[in-house]
N, C-alpha and C positions, 0 to 999 in steps of 0.2 A: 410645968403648967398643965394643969386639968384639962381637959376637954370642957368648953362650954356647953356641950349640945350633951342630948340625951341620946340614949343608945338607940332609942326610934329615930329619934331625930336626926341622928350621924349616918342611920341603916338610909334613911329616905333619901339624903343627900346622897349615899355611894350611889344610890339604884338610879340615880339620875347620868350618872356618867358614863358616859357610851364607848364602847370599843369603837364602829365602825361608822363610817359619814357621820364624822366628824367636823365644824367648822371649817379645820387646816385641811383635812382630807379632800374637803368642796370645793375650795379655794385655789388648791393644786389642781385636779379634775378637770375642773372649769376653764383654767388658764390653758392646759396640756391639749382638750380637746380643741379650744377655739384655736390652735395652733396646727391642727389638724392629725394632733397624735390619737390615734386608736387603742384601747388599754381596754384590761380588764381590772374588776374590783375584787378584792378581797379571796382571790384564788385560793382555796384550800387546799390545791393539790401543791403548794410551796410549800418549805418550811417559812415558820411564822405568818403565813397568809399574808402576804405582803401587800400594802393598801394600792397600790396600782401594781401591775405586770403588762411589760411591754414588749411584747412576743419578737415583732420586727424588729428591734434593737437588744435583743435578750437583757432586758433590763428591767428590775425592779426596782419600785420605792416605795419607802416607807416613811407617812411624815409623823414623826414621834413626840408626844408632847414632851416638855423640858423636867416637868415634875415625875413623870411616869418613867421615864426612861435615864433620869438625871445626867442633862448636858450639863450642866455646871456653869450655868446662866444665872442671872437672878432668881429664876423663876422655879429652879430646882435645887429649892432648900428641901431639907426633911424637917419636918412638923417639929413641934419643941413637944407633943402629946405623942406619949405611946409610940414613943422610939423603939421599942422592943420588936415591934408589929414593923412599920415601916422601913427600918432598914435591910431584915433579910426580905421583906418582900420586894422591894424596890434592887437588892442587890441581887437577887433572880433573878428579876425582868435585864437587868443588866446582861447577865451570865447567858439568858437566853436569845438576845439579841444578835451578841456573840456568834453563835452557836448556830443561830441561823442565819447568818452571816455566811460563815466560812462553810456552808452545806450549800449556800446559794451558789457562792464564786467557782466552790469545787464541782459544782454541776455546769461551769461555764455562764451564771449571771454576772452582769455587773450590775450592784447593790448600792443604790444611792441612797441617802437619808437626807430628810427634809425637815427641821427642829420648827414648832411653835414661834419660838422667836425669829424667827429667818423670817416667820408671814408677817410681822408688825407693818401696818401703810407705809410706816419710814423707808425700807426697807425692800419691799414686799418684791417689787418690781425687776430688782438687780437681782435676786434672789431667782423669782422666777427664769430670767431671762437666763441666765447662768445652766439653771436647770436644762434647759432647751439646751445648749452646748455641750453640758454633762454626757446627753441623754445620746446626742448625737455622735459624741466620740468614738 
């Protein structure tokens, strides 16, 4: 299947989508503070600049969207356009996840992940609250 959009029209659409404070990212934040966790954002001095870092519990998280990082939810299908482009880029972001994963733990992190679908209202709340016990451990 073709791409509907034009090449401007695909470029303006990518440039809308943001790495960092993100919807999920707020979501989680929001929750963590009112619970009276202290973090920091988007730490570059981590590998993968993990979307929180939480010094006092040597712990990071990083909440990943399902298409971006493909949890293998509904929500992380790969495109049926230009397959060629999205799977090795999406099977990077995989590899580097990884990768900075096992560079966090080997430095003494515990590396939690937090998926898009986890935040759904259905859901959102058991989710969160879990996280708080994760975090706590």
């Amino acid at each position: 299947m073709a791409d509907t959009k034009t090449p401007a029209e695909r470029s303006e659409n990518m440039s809308r989508i943001r790495s960092t404070n993100t919807k999920p990212e707020e979501i989680v934040r929001k929750f963590l503070f009112n619970h009276g966790f202290r973090y920091r954002k988007n730490d570059k001095r981590y590998p993968g600049k993990p979307d929180i870092v939480l010094p006092k519990y040597r712990t990071v998280v990083f909440v990943n969207g399902c298409f971006w990082h493909m949890h293998g939810c509904s929500r992380s299908r790969l495109p049926r356009s230009n397959q060629e482009y999205w799977k090795p880029k999406i099977e990077r972001n995989i590899e580097r996840d990884a990768d900075n994963k096992r560079k966090l733990e080997a430095d003494g992190w515990k590396v939690l992940i937090i998926w898009e679908c986890e935040l759904k209202k259905s859901v959102r709340n058991d989710r969160l609250k879990s996280l708080i016990d994760e975090i706590k451990l």
